[in-house]
C-alpha positions as CSV (number, residue, x, y, z in Angstrom):
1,X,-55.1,-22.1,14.0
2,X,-57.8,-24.2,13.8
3,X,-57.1,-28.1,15.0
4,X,-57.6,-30.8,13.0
5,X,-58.5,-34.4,14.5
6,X,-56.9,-36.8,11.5
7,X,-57.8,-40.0,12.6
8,X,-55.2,-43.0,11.4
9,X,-52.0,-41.3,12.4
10,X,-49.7,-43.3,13.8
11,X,-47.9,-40.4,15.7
12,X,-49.8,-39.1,17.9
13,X,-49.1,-36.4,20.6
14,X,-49.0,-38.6,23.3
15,X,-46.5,-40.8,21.3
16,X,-44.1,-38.3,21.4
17,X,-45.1,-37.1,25.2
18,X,-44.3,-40.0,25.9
19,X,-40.5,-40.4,24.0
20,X,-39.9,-37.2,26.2
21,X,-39.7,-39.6,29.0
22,X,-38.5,-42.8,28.2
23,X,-36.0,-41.5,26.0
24,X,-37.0,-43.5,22.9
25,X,-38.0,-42.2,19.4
26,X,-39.8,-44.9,17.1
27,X,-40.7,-44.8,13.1
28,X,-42.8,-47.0,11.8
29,X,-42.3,-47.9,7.7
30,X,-45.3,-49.2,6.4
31,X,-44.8,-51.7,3.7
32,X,-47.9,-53.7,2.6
33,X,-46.9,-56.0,-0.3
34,X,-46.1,-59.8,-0.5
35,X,-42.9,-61.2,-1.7
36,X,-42.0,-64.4,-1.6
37,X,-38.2,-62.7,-1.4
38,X,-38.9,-61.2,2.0
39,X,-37.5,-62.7,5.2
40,X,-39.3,-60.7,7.8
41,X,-43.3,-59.6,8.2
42,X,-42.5,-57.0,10.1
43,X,-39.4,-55.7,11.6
44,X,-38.8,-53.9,14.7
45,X,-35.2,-52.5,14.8
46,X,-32.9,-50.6,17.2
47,X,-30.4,-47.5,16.3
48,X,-28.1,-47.5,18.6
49,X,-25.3,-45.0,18.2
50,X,-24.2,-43.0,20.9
51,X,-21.1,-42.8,22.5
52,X,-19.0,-43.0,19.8
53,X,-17.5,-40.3,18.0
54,X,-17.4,-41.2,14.6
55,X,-20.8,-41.9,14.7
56,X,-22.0,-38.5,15.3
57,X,-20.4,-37.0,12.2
58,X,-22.2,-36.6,9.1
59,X,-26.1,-38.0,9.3
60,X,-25.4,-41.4,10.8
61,X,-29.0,-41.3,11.9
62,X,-30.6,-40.7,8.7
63,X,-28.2,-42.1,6.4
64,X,-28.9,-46.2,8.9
65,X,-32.6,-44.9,8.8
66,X,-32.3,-44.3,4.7
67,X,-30.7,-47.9,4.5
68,X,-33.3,-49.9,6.6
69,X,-36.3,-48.2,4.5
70,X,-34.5,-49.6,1.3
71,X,-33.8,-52.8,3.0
72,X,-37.8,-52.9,4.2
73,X,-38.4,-52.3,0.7
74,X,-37.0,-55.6,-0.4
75,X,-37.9,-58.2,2.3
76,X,-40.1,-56.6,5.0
77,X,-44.1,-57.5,3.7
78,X,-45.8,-56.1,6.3
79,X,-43.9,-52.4,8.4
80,X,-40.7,-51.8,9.8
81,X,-40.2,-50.5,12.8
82,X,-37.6,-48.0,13.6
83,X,-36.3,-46.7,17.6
84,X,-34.0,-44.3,18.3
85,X,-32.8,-44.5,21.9
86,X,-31.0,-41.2,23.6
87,X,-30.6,-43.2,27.0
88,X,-27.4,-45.1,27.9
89,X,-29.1,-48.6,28.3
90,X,-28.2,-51.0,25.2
91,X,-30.8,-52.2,22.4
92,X,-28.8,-55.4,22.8
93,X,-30.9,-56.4,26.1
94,X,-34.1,-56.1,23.8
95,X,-32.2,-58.0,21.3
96,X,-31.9,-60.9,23.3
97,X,-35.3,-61.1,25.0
98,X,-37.0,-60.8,21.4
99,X,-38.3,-57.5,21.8
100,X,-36.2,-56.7,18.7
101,X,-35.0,-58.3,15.6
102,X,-32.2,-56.2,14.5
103,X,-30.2,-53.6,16.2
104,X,-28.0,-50.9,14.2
105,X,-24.8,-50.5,16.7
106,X,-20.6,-49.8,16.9
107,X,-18.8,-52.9,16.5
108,X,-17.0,-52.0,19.1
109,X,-19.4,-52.2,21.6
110,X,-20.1,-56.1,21.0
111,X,-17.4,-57.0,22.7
112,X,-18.5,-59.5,25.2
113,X,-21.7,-59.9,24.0
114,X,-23.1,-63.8,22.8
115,X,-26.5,-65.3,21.1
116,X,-25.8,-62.6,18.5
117,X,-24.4,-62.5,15.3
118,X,-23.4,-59.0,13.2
119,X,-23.6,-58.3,9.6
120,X,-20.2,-56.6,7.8
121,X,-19.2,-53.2,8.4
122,X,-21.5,-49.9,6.6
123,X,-21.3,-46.6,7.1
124,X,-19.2,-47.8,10.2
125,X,-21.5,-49.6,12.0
126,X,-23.1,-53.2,11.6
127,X,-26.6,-54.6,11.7
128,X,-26.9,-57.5,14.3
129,X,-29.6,-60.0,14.6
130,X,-29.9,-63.2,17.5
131,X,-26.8,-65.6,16.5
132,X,-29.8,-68.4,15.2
133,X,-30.6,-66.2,12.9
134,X,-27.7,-66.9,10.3
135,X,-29.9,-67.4,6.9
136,X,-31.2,-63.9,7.4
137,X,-27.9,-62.4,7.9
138,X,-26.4,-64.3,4.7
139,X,-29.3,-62.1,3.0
140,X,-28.5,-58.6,5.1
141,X,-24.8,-59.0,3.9
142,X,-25.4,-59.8,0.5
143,X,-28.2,-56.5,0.8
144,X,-25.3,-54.6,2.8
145,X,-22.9,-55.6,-0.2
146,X,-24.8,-54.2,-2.9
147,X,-26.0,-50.9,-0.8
148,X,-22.0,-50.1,-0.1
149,X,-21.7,-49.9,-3.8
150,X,-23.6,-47.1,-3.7
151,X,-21.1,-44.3,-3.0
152,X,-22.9,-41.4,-3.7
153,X,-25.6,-42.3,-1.7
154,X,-23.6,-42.6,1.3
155,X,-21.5,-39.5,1.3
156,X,-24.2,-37.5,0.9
157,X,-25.2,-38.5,4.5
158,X,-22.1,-38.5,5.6
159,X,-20.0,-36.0,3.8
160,X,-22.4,-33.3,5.8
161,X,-20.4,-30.5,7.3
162,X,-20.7,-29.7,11.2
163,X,-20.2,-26.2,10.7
164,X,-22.1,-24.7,7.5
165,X,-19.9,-21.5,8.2
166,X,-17.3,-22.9,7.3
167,X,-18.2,-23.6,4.0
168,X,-18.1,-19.6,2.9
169,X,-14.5,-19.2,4.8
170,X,-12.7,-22.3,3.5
171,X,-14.0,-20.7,0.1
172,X,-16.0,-24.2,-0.6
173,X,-18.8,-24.8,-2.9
174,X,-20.9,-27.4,-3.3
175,X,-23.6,-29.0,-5.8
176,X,-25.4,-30.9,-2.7
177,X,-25.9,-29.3,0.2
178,X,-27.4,-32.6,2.1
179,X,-29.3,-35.9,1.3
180,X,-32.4,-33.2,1.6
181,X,-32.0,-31.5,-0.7
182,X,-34.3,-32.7,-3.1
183,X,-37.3,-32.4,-0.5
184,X,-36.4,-29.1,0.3
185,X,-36.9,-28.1,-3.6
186,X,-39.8,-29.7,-3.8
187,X,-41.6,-28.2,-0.6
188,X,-39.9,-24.6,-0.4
189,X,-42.5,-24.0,-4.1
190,X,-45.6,-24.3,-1.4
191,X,-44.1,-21.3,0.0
192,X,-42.7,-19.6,-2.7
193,X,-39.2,-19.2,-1.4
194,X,-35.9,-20.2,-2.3
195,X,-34.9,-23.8,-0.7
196,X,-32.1,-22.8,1.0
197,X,-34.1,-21.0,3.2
198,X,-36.3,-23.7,3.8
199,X,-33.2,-25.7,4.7
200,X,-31.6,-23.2,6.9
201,X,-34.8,-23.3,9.2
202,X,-34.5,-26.8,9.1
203,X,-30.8,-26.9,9.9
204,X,-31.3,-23.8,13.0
205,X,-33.8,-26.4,13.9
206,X,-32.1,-29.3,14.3
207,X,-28.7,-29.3,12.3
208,X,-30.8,-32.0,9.7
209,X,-30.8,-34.8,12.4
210,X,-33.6,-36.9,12.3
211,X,-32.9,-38.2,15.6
212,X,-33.2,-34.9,16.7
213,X,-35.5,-34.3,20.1
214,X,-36.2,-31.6,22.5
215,X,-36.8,-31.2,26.0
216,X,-40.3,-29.9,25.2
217,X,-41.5,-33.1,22.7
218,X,-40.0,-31.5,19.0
219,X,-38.8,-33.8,16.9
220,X,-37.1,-35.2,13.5
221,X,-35.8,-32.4,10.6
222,X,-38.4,-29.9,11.0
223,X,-38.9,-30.1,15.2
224,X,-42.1,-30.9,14.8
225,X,-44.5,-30.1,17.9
226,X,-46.6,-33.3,19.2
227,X,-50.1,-31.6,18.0
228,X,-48.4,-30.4,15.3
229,X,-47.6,-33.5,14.2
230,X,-51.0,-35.2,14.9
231,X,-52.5,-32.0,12.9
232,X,-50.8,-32.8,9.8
233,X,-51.3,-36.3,10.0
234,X,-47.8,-37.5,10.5
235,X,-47.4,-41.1,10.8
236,X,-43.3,-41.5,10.7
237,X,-41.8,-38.6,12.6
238,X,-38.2,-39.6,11.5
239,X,-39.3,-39.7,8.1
240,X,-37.6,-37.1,6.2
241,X,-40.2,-36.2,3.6
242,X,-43.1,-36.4,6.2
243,X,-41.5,-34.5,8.4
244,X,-40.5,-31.5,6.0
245,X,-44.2,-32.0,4.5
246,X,-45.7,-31.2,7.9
247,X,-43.7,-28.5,8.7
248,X,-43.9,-26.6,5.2
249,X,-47.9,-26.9,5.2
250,X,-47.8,-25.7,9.2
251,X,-45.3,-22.9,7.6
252,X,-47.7,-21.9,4.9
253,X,-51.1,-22.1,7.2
254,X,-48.9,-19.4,9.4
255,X,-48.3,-17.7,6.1
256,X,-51.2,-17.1,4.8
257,X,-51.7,-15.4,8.7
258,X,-49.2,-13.5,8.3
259,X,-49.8,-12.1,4.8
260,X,-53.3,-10.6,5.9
261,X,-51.2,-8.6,8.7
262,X,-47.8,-7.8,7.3
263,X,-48.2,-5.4,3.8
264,X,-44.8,-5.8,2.9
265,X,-44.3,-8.8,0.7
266,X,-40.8,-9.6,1.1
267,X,-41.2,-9.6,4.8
268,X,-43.8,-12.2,5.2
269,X,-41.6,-14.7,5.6
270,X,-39.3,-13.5,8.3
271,X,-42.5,-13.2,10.8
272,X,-43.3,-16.6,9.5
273,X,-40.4,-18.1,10.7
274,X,-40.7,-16.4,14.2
275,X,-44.2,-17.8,14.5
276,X,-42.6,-21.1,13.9
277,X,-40.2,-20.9,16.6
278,X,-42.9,-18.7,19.1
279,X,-46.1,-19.4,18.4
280,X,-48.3,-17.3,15.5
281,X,-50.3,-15.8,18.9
282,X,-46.9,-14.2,20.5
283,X,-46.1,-12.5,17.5
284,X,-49.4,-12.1,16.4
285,X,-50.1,-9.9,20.0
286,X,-46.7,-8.1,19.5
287,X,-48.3,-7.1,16.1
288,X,-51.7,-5.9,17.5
289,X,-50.0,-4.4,20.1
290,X,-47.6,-2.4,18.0
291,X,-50.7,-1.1,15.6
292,X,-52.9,0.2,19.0
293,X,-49.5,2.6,19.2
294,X,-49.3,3.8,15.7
295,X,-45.8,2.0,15.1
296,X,-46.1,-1.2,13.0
297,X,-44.4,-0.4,9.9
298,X,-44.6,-4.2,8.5
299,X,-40.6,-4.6,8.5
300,X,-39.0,-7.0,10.2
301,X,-35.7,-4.7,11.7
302,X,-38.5,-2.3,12.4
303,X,-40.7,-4.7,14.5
304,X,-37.9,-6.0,16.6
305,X,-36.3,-2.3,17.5
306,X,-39.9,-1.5,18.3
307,X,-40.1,-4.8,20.4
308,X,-36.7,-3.5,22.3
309,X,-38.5,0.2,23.1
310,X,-41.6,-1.6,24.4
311,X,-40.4,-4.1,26.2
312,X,-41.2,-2.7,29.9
313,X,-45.0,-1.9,28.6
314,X,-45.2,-5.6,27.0
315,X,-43.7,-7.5,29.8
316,X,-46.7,-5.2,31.7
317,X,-49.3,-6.4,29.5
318,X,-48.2,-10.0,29.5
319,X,-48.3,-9.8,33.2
320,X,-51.9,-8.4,33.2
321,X,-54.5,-9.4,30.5
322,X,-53.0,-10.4,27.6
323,X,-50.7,-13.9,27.8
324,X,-47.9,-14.6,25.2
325,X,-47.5,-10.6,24.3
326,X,-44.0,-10.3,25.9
327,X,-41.5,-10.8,22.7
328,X,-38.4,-12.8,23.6
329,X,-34.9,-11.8,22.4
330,X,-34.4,-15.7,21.4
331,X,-37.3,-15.5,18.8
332,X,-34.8,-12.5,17.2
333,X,-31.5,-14.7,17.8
334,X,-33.4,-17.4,15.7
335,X,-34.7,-15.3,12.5
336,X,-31.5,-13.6,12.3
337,X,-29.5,-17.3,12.8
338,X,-31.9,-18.8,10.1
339,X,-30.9,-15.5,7.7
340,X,-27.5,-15.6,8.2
341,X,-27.6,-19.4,7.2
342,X,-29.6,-18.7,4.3
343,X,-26.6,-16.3,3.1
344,X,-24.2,-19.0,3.8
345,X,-26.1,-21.5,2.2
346,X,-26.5,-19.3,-1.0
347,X,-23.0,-18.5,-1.6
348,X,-22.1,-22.4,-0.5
349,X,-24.5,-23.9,-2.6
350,X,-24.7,-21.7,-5.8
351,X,-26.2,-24.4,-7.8
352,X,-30.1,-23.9,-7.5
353,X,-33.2,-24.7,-9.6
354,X,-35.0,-22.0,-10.7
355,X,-37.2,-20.9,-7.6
356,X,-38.6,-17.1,-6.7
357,X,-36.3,-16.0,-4.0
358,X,-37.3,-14.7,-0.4
């Protein structure tokens, strides 16, 4: 695929090299307006919630991340910024030596800590600011006050199930399958298929977890690749809607690919989705290297038990003069996990707009 340079992204590959290391995933909300009801210019802010439990169910991530966009919305002129931290180390350090002005932490884990002062409980967890700072937390309550009002809002983040199989056995249906779901309508129509497919790659890909990061640099709802993300011009990775607008316009560039090589319709998006989690020139050599033999039948089922007969002659190939051709069994695992969601998700979540179906 051709690479675009988009200059002005505030993401760049490097960025999220570098979060690979250091452990630290940052978000930056721009704001740009002036009122005279805001009480920060810019505000760099710390979510820091491991190591308790009852912060990892639900979206705890997304649904603090969700709240200090709002909150930016009302008294942040200039950006917010936004760090996610996966190493053990405290935000509270960076708190204290200015680096921060708010961090997004377990009550619990305050305990001995001075110069700070936290905000009331939400969604479990409090917002803490340095203790001089007691004007501006009189205004985060009062902000916190009126935000916990909003029920809905907040179990739809955290009312998320772990297991989406479990939805089908206990018999459960449900109008909202997660605080995505309105994105995932939206986008899926650039691809022409139904959203719950485009939210069952999201959830194979990182269970809708904005926080989530691989080993190899992916990252927020989508796992967005570092180029991949410069490419597209992403400038929040945890952003929700950027991050599901990257990935669906990456997914349709490998579409349009894949339509020009696969004749049957229905199955264009199933090597779609492998190119997503392989790369579009794996499966793309798998594909040339199935038509030199006669044997592509543009199915799926049928590529993959043509992938298991070949798999000595690829693995040759790969090893001699044509990189990426050997097919790995965990692109498979991943179409068939992302299919088998889909099902779940359709029978879980029967209440759909009208959208063509895969």
């Amino acid at each position: 695929m051709k690479r675009i340079s988009r200059k002005g992204a505030l993401i760049t590959a490097s960025a999220l090299l570098a979060a690979s290391v250091t452990g630290i995933l940052t978000g930056v909300i721009i704001r740009r307006h002036n009122d005279e009801a805001a009480i920060y210019r810019n505000l760099r802010c710390g979510l820091d919630l491991k190591a308790y439990d009852d912060t990892t169910e639900g979206l705890a991530h997304g649904y603090q991340y969700a709240l200090l966009k709002r909150f930016s919305s009302d008294y942040v002129t200039d950006r917010c910024e936004i760090r996610i931290t996966r190493n053990r180390e405290s935000f509270i350090d960076s708190l204290k030596a200015g680096v921060l002005d708010m961090v997004v932490i377990h009550p619990g884990r305050l305990d001995g800590c001075d110069s700070i002062a936290a905000s009331r409980e939400i969604g479990g967890l409090v917002w803490v600011v340095p203790a001089d700072e007691r004007s501006r937390l009189k205004t985060i309550n009062g902000w916190l006050d009126k935000a916990e009002e909003d029920s809905l809002f907040r179990e739809t983040f955290l009312d998320v199930p772990d297991n989406p199989y479990n939805m089908s056995r206990q018999g459960t249906v449900r109008e909202v399958l997660c605080p995505y779901d309105s994105l995932f309508k939206t986008y899926s129509t650039h691809l022409g298929w139904d959203w719950r497919l485009l939210a069952a790659l999201s959830w194979q890909e990182s269970h809708f977890r904005i926080e989530a990061f691989s080993r190899r640099g992916a990252a927020g709802l989508m796992q967005l690749m570092p180029a991949t993300a410069e490419e597209y011009g992403v400038r929040d990775i945890l952003d929700p809607e950027e991050n599901i607008r990257a990935g669906v316009r990456y997914l349709s560039d490998l579409q349009k690919i894949f339509r020009r090589k696969v004749k049957k319709k229905e199955e264009v998006p199933l090597f779609t989705i492998a190119a997503y989690n392989a790369g579009q020139t794996k499966i793309l050599n798998c594909i040339d290297y199935a038509e030199s033999r006669h044997s592509f039948d543009s199915t799926w089922a049928g590529f993959i038990a043509l992938m298991a007969t070949m798999k000595s002659d690829l693995v040759a190939v790969a090893d001699s003069n044509r990189p990426g051709m050997a097919f790995s069994g965990e692109t498979s695992f991943h179409v068939n996990e992302v299919l088998s969601l889909y099902e779940e998700f359709k029978r879980s979540v029967p209440f759909s707009q009208d959208q063509p179906s895969r």
